[in-house]
C-alpha positions as CSV (number, residue, x, y, z in Angstrom):
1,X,10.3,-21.8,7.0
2,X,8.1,-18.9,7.7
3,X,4.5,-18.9,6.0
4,X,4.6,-15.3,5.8
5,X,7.0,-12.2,4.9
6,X,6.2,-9.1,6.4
7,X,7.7,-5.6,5.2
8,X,7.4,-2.1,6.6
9,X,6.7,-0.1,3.2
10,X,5.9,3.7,2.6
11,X,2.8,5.2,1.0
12,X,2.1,8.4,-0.9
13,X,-1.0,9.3,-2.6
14,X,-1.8,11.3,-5.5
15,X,-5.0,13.6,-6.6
16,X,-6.1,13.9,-9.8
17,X,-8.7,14.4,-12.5
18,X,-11.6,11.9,-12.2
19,X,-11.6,11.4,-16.7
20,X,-10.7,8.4,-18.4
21,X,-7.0,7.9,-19.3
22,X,-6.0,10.2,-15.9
23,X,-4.8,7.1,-14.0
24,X,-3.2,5.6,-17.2
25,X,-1.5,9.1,-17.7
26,X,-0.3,8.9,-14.3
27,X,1.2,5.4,-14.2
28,X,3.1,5.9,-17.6
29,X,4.9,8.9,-16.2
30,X,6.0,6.5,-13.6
31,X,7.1,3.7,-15.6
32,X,9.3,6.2,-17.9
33,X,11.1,6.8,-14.7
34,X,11.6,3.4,-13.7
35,X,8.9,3.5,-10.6
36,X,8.1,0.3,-9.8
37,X,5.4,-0.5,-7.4
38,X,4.5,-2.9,-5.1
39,X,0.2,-1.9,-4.8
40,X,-1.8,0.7,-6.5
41,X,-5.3,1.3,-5.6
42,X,-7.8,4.3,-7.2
43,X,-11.1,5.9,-6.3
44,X,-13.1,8.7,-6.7
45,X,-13.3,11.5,-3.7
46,X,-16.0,13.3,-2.5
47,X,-15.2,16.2,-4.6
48,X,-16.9,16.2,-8.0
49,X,-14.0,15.4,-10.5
50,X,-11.4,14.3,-8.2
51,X,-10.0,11.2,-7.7
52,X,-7.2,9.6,-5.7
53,X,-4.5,7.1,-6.3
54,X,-2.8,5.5,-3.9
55,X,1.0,4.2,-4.5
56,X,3.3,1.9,-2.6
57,X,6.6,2.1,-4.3
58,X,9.5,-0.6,-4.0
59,X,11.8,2.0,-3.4
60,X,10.1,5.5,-2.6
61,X,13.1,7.7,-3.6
62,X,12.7,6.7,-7.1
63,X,8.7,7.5,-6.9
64,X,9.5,10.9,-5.6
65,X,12.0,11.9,-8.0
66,X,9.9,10.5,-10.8
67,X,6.7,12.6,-9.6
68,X,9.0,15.7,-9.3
69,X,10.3,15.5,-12.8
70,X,6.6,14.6,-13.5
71,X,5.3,17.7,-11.3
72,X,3.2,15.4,-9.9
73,X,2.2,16.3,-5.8
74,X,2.6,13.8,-3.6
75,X,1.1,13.7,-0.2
76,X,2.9,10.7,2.3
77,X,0.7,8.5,3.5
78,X,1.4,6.8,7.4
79,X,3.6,3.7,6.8
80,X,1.5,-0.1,5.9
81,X,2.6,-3.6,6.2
82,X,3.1,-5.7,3.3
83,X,2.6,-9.3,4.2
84,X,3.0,-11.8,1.5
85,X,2.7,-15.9,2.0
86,X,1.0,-19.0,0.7
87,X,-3.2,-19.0,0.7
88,X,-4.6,-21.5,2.5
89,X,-7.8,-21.1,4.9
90,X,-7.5,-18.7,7.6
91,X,-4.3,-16.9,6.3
92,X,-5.0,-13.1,6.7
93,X,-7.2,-14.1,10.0
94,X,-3.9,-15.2,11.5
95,X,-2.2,-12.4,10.8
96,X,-4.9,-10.0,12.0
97,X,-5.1,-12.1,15.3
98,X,-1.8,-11.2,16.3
99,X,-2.7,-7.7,15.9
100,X,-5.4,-8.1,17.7
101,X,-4.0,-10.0,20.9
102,X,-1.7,-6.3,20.8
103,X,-4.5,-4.5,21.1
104,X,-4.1,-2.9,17.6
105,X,-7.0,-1.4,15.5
106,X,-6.5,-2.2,11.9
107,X,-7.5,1.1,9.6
108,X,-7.3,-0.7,6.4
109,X,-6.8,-4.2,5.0
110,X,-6.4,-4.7,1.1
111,X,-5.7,-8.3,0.2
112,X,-5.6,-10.5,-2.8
113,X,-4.8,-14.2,-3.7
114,X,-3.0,-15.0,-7.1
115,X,-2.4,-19.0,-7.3
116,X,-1.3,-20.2,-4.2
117,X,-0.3,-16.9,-2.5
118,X,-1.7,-14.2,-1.5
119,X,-0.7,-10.8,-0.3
120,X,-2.3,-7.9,1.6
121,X,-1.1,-4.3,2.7
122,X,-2.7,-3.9,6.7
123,X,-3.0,-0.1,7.6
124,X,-2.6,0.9,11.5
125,X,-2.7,4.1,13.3
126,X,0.4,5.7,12.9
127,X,1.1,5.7,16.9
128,X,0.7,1.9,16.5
129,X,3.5,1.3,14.3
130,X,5.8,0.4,16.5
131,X,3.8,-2.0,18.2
132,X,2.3,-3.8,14.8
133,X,5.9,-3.9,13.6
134,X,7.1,-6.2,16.6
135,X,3.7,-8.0,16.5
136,X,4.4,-9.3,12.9
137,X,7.8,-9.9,13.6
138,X,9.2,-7.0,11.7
């Protein structure tokens, strides 16, 4: 059995106000539509007052519908991986290896262990896509 899963899955990200409850606001909208979502991530921008959310839907059609009704913009974000298997030492290094061996530069890398798993989303130029998708197997 394979350690790992690995998914292609979209991502869209939102701007808004940088105030408390702005994020909560957000995510409520969503949930009254049924959006459910695989990774969220926040922080502020540059701007004074702005902040970004970042949103990787289980199923995007139902995030974009929901931010429409919402009239919420969303901006599509280049496609991640979604790699989810059991935590042991030298799990995500693995992964990344293979990447590497292809020549591919990772952009971004969020990861997290719960228990005895762990999942990350991995972030590669979008002309690289291809070429991540067959190194993990995808």
């Amino acid at each position: 059995m394979a350690r790992e899963t690995v998914t292609k899955v979209e991502r869209f990200s939102v701007d808004i106000p940088n105030q408390p409850g702005e994020g909560a606001k957000l995510l409520e909208a969503l949930k009254a539509e049924g959006v459910n979502l695989i990774a969220c991530w926040g922080y502020p921008l540059g701007e004074a007052g702005v902040a970004r959310m970042e949103l990787v839907p289980s199923d995007p059609a139902v995030l974009q519908k929901a931010a429409k009704k919402a009239k919420v913009k969303l901006t599509r974000l280049p496609v991640a991986f979604h790699v989810v298997g059991l935590d042991r030492p030298g799990s995500l290094a693995a992964i990344l290896s293979k990447l590497a061996e292809r020549g591919i530069n990772v952009h971004a890398l969020q990861a997290i262990s719960v228990g005895s798993r762990y999942a990350c989303l991995i972030q590669v130029d979008a002309k690289d896509v291809r070429k991540a998708a067959a190194a993990l197997g995808v």
